[in-house]
N, C-alpha and C positions, 0 to 999 in steps of 0.2 A: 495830368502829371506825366511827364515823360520817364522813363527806365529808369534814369538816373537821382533823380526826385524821389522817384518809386522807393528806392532800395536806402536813400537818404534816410526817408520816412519811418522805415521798417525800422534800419538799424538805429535808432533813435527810440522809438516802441520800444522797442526790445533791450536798448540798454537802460530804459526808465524800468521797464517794468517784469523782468525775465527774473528775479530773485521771488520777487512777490509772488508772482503766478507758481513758480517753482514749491517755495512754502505753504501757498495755498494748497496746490495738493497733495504735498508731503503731511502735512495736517489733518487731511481725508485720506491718506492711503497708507501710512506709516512705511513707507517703502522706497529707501533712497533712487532706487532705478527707474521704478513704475514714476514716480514723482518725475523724474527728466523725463521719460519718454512722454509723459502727457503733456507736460509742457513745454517739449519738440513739437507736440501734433496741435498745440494750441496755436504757436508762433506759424507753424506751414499752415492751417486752415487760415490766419490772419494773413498771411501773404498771399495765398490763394485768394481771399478777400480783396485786398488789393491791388493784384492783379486783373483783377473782375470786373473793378472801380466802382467796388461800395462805397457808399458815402459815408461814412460814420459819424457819428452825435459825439460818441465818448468811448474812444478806444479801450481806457481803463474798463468800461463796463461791459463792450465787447468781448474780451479778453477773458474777463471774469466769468463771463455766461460762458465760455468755449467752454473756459479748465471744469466749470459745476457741472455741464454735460458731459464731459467724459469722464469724470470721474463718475455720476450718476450711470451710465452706460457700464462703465468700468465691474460695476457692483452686484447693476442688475446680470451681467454676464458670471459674477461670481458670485452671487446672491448670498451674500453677506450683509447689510450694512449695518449692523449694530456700533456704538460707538466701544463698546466693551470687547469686541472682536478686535477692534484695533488694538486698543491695547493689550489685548493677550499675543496680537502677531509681532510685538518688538518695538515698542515706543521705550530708545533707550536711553539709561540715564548713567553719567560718567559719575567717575569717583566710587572712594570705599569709605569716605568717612562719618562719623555718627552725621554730620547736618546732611550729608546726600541723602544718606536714610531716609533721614527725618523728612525732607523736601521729595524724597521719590516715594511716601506716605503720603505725604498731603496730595501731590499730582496725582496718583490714583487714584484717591476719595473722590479731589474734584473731578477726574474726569468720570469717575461714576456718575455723578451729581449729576454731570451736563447730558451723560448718557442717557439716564431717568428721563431729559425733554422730550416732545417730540419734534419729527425734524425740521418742521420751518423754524422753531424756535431754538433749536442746538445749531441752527445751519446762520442763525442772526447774530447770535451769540458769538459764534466763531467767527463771522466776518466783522463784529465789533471790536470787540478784545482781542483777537488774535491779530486779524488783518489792519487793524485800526479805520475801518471804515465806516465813512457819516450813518448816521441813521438814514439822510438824502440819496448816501452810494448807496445803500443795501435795496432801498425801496428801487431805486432804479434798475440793479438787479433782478429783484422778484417782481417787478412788477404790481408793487403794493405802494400804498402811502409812505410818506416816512411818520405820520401821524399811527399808523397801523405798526407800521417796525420798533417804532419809540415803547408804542405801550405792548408788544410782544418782548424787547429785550428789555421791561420792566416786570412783567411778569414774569417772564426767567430767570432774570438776577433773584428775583423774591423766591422761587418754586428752589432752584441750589441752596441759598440762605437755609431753608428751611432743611432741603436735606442735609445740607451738612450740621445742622444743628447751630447755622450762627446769628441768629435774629436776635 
């Protein structure tokens, strides 16, 4: 691919997939700024990448793996990572009316619930339901089956159920 191709390529990446990556780790780090700056450093190692002229399978799952390293990196340098820490640092919710209450009540239960997992399977959960991702993307991500993922974010949806008391 020449220069021009090159920078084609990127900026097409990047207008499919810059909101996603963006949410993804505004959803691990509760922090509208840190969120952009990691997904500046996701988008410059991926150009970096193809300037390099890596070959990629699946830039979505590239991409994916960047943002879960540096957010992982991000943690271990602040050695935080509970999901309960997230939301005491500002996961915020608009409105003053009785249903925000009530709906910014249930969001912290559940995300108690999911906090209770542990993190390959809070970390499944979230790329399922949040990111909407197959059980096929997630295993490609970790590295796992989607056979292994399938029956990990079933036993998670069961293990929440349970906590939140809705079986």
């Amino acid at each position: 691919m020449d220069q021009d191709e090159t920078k084609a390529y990127f900026l097409q990446i990047y207008d499919t997939y810059a909101d996603d990556i963006y949410w993804f780790c505004y959803l691990r780090v509760s922090n509208r700024e840190l969120a952009q700056d990691l997904s500046q450093e996701v988008f410059t190692r991926f150009w970096q990448a193809l300037r390099e002229g890596t070959v990629m399978r699946s830039e979505r799952a590239l991409l994916y793996t960047m943002a879960r390293n540096l957010v992982i990196d991000w943690y271990r340098k602040k050695k935080e990572s509970s999901l309960d820490a997230l939301a005491d640092e500002g996961i915020e919710f608009m409105g003053d009316g009785a249903g925000d209450v009530t709906i910014s009540a249930e969001m912290d239960e559940a995300l108690r619930a999911v906090g209770e997992l542990d993190d390959p399977s809070r970390e499944a959960l979230l790329m399922r339901y949040v990111e909407g991702l197959s059980p096929k993307d997630i295993a490609e991500l970790t590295g796992e089956s989607a056979n292994a993922v399938s029956v990990r974010l079933n036993r998670a949806i069961k293990k929440v159920r349970t906590l939140l008391h809705a079986d």
